[in-house]
C-alpha positions in Angstrom: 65.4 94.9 115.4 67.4 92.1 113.7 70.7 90.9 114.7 72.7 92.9 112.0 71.0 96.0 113.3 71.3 95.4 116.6 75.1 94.8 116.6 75.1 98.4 114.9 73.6 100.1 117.7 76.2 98.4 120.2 79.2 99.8 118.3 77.3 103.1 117.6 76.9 103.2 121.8 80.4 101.7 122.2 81.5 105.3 119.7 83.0 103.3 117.2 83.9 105.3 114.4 81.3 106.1 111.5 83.8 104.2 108.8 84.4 101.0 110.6 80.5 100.7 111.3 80.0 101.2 108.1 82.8 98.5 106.8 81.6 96.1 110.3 78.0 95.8 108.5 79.6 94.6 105.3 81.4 92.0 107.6 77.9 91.0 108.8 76.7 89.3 106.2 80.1 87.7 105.0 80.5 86.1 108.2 76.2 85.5 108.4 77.0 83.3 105.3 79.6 81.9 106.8 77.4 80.9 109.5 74.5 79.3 106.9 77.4 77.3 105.6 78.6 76.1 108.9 76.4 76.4 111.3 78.2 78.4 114.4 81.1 76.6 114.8 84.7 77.7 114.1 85.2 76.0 110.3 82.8 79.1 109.9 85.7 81.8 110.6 87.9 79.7 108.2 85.6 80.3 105.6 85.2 83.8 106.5 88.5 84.2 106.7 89.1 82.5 103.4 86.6 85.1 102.2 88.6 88.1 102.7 92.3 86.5 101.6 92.3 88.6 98.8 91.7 92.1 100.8 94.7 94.4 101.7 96.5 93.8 105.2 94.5 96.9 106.2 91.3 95.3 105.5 92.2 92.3 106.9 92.9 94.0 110.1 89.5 95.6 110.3 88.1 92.4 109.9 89.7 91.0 112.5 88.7 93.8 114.4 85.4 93.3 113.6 85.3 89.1 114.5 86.8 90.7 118.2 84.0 93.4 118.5 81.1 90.5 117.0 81.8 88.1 119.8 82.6 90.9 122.2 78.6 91.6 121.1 77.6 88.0 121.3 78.9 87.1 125.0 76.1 87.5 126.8 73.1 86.5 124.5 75.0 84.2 122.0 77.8 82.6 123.9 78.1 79.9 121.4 78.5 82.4 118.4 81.5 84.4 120.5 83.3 81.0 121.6 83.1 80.0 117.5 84.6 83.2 116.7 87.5 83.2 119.5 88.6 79.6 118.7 88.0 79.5 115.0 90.9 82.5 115.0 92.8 80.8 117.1 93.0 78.2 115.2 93.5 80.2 112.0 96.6 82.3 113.8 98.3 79.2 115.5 98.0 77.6 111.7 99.5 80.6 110.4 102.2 81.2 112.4 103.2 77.6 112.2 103.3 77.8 108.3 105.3 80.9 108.4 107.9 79.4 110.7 107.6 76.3 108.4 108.6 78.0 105.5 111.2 80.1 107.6 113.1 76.7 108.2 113.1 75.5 105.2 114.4 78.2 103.7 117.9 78.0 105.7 120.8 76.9 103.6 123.5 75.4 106.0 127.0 77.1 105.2 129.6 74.9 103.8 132.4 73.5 105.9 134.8 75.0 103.4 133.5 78.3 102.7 136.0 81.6 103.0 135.0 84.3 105.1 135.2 88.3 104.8 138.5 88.7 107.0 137.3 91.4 107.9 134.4 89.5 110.0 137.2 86.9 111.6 138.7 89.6 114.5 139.9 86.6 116.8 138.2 83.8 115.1 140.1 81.8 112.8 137.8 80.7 109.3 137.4 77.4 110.6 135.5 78.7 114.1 133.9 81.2 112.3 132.4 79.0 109.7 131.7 76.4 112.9 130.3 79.1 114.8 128.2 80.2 112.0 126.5 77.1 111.4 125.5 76.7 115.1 124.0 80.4 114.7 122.2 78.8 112.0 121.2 75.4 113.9 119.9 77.5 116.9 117.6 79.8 114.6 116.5 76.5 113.4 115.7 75.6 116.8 114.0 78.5 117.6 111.4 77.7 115.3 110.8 74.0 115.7 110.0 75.0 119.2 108.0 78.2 118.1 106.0 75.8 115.6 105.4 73.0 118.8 103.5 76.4 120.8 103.3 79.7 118.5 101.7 81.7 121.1 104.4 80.7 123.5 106.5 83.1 121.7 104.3 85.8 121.7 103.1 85.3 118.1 99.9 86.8 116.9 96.7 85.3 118.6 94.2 87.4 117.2 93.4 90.4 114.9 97.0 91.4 114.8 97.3 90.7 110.5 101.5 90.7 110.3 104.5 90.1 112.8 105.9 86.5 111.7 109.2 88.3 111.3 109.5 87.9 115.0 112.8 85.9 115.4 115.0 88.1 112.9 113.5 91.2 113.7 114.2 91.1 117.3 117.6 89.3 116.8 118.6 92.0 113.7 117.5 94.9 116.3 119.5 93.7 119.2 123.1 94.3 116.4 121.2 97.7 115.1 120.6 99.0 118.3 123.7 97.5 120.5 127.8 96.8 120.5 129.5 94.0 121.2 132.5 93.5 123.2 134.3 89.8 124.3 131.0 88.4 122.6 128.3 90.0 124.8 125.9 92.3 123.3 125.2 95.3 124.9 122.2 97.3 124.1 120.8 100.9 124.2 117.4 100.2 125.8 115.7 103.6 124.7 116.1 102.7 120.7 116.0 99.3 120.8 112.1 99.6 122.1 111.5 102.6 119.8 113.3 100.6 117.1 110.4 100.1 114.1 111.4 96.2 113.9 110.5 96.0 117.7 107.8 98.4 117.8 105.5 96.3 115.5 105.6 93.5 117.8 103.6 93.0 121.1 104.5 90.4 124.2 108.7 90.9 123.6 109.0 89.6 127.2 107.5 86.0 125.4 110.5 86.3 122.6 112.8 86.9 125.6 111.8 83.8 127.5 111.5 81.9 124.3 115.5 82.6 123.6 116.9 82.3 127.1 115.2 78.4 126.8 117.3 78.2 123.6 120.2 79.5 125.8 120.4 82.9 125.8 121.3 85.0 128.6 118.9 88.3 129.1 120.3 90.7 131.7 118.4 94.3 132.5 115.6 93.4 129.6 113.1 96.3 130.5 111.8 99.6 128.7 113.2 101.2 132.3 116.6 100.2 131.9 119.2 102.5 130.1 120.8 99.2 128.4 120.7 96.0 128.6 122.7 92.9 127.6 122.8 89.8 125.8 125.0 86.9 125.8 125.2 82.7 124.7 127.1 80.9 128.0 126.8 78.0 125.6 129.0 78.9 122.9 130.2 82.8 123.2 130.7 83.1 119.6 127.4 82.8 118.3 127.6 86.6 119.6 130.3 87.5 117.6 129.3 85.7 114.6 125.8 87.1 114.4 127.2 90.5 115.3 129.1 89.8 112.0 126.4 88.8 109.8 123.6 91.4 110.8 126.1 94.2 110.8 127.0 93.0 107.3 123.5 93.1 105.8 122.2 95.7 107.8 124.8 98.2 106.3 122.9 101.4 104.9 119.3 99.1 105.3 118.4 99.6 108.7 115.4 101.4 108.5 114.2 98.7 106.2 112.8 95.6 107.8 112.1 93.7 103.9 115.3 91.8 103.8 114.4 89.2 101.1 114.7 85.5 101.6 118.2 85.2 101.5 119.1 87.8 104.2 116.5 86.8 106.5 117.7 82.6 106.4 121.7 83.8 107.4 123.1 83.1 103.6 126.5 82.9 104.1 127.1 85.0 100.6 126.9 87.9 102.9 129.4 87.6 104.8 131.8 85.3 101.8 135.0 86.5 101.0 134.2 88.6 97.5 137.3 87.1 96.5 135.9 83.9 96.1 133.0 84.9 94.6 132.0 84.1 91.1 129.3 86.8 90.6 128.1 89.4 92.8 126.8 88.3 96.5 123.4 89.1 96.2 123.4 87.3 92.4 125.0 84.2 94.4 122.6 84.3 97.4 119.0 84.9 95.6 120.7 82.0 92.9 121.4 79.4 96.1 117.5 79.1 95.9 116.4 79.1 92.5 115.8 76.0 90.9 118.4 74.7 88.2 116.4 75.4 85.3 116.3 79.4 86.3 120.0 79.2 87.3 121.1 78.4 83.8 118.5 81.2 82.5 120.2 83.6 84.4 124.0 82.7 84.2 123.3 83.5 80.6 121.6 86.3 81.1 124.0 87.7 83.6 127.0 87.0 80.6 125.0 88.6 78.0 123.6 91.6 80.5 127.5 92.7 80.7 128.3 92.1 77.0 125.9 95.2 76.5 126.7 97.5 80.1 123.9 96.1 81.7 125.2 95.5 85.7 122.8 94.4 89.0 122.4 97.7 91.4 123.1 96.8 94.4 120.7 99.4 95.7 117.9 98.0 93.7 118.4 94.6 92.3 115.1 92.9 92.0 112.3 93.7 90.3 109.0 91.7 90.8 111.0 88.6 91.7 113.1 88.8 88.9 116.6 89.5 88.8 117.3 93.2 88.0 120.1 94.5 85.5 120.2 98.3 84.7 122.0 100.2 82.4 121.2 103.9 83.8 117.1 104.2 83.7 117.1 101.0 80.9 116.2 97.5 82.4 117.0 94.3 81.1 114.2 91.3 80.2 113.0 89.9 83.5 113.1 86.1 84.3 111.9 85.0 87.8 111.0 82.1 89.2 107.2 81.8 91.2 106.7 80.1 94.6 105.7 76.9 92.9 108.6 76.4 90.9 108.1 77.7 87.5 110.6 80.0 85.6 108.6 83.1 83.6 109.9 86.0 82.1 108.2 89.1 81.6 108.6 91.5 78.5 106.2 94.2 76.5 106.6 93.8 72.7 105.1 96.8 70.6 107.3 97.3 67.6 108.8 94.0 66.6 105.6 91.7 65.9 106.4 91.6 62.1 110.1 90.6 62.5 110.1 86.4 61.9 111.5 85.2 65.4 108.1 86.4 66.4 106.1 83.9 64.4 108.2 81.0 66.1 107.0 82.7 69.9 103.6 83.0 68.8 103.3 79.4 67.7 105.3 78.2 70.9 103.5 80.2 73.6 99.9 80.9 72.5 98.8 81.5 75.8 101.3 84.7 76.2 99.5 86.2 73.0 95.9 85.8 73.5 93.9 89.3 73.6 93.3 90.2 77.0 92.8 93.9 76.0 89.9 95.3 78.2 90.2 92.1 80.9 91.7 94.5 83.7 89.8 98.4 82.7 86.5 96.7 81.5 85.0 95.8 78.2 84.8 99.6 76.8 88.0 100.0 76.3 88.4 103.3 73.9 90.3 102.3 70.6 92.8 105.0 71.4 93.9 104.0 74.4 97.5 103.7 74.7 98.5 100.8 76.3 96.6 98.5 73.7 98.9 96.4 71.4 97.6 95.3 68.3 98.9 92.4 65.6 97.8 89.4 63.6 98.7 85.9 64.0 98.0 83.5 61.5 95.6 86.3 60.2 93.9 87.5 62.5 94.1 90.0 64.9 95.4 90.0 69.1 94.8 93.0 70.9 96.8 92.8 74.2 97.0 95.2 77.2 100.9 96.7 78.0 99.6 96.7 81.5 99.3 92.7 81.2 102.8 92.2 79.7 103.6 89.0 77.6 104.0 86.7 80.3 106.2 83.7 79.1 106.1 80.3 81.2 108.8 77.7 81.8 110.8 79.1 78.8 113.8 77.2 78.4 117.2 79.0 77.9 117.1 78.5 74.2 113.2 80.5 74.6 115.2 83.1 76.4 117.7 83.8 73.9 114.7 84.4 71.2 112.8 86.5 73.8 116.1 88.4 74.2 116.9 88.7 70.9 113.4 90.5 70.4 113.8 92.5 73.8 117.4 93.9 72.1 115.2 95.0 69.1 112.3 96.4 70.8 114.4 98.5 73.4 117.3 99.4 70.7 119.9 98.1 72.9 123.2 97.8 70.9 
């Protein structure tokens, strides 16, 4: 009996179910050529893992699941195999964790010293302390991760199979406002759904988060499942309570159940919590535009202007779609222009009708790429001449046969390219 077979029997006598047998014996033989690669050391789980970055969280999970159950397998007759395994995820979770927390940083825009808040959030700060408060709030998140990216595990964060939870910071700090009230800048906390609160419940080793806060200066009192409530408090400087009470009370309104806050809420913009007065466009416009790059943020002033000429407004219930700033007009959506991790501005649009009007020839001619036939690319090569999503026309004289599904996919227009493409989007959607 082989190796492959004999690792079958063991989770067939450890009653593993039939389906993750049957997916663990797939993970065999990536991880075996891993292994011919490698040899057995733990740059072979990298490449494993490299090998399945493509495959749902859920898939990733099982695989995880597997690597525990492989070396589990391995301890006693192929110790070398289970410590490659072990420390080569290790490694690829502390890596992971300290990229997340990286990017987390980064991502936190300090408030200005002159900006106006909400009076509503003052109670009995004045601006001035709030906005000082605020950007200590902001400097101690900061903290937080430096330290969490010196010792990941320290904090709890995942160490093995576990395929999600870098949220850990904001979801336990968000939770602790959701699930609490404060009063003379303490926090106090309903114990019972703070623990069954789904931001919490995701997470393993909280007592890890706790200790890794009260070194930043938090205070702890009563933390345990047992306790009816328990408090929180900052000795240091009281009003980082009251400031983050502010904030995550702010963005949490009619969101709590949903944990997928977006970049801006999740790095303490201070557009949330910004006096609308002073506001030039709607908060979430403001705070998703303090991170695009100038080239989109001239795209999309313009758009915005030309958005309401026609009735076209941002929901604030649903104001992004596909990374791309959303404007509706009841069920019809405006032309799409986002901006990718890397940089690059795209929009997005599906022409059918107008490829014979003569603002098309100047598109074809300046984005090629956008118009090449891709029809069958994503449903195979017999792709039925009826089907519906094809789009069919000639350039130059001869013909491009493009798949709706695909969209025309513009890159690093300039603002004068977005005018044509809107132009044409006007036309093709009959928006008047």
């Amino acid at each position: 009996m082989n190796s492959k077979q004999q690792f079958i029997q063991y989770l067939t006598e450890k009653k593993k179910k039939t389906s993750y047998i049957e997916e663990c014996a797939y993970y065999v033989d990536h991880l075996s050529a891993a292994f011919d690669t490698h040899s057995i050391t733990p740059e072979a789980i990298t490449d494993f893992n490299n090998r399945t970055r493509t495959w749902s969280l859920v898939a990733l999970k099982t695989a995880y699941q597997f690597l525990d159950d492989y070396a589990k397998f391995n301890d006693a007759e192929q110790r070398s195999i289970a410590e490659a395994i072990r420390l080569g995820c290790r490694q690829i979770f502390e890596q992971t964790a300290k990229d997340e927390v990286k990017k987390r940083n980064r991502d936190i825009l300090p408030i200005p010293a002159n900006a106006t808040i909400d009076p509503k959030h003052l109670d009995k700060l004045s601006n001035e302390q709030f906005v000082a408060a605020f950007s200590e709030l902001q400097q101690l998140v900061i903290a937080c991760y430096n330290d969490i990216e010196a010792d990941p595990f320290a904090w709890g964060y995942p160490d093995f199979y576990a395929t999600g939870g870098y949220n850990r910071v904001n979801d336990m700090l968000f939770a602790l406002v959701f699930c609490g009230e404060c009063n003379d800048s303490v926090l106090t906390i309903n114990a019972a759904k703070f623990f069954a609160y789904t931001g919490v419940k995701r997470h393993k080793k909280l007592e890890l988060m706790v200790s890794g806060f009260e070194k930043m200066g938090f205070s702890f009192d009563s933390f345990d499942k047992k306790s009816s409530e328990f408090s929180v408090s900052y000795p240091n400087n009281p009003k980082i309570i009251a400031v983050l009470y502010a904030y995550v009370g702010e963005i949490g309104e009619n969101e709590k159940q949903d944990w997928r806050y977006g970049t801006a809420k999740n790095s303490y913009s201070y557009r949330f919590i910004e006096d609308a007065s002073v506001q030039s466009h709607e908060r979430v416009f403001l705070a998703k535009m303090d991170y695009a790059s100038e080239a989109l943020r001239e795209i999309q002033i313009w758009l915005h202007a030309e958005a309401a000429k026609y009735g076209f407004v941002i929901d604030p219930d649903e104001w992004e779609e596909k990374g791309c700033m959303l404007y509706k007009k009841g069920s019809k959506r405006w032309l799409l222009v986002g901006q990718r991790d890397d940089g690059d501005v795209f929009a997005k649009a599906i022409f059918r009708d107008v490829h014979t009007n003569e603002t098309m020839a100047t598109l074809y001619h300046r984005f090629p790429d956008t118009f090449k036939s891709n029809c069958g690319i994503a449903c195979g090569t017999n792709v039925k001449p009826t089907c519906t999503m094809r789009i069919e026309f000639d350039v130059d004289g001869k013909t491009h046969r493009c798949c709706a599904y695909n969209s025309f996919i513009f890159e690093n227009p300039t603002l004068g390219d977005v005018k044509l493409i809107m132009e044409l989007f006007k036309l093709e959607n009959r928006i008047k």
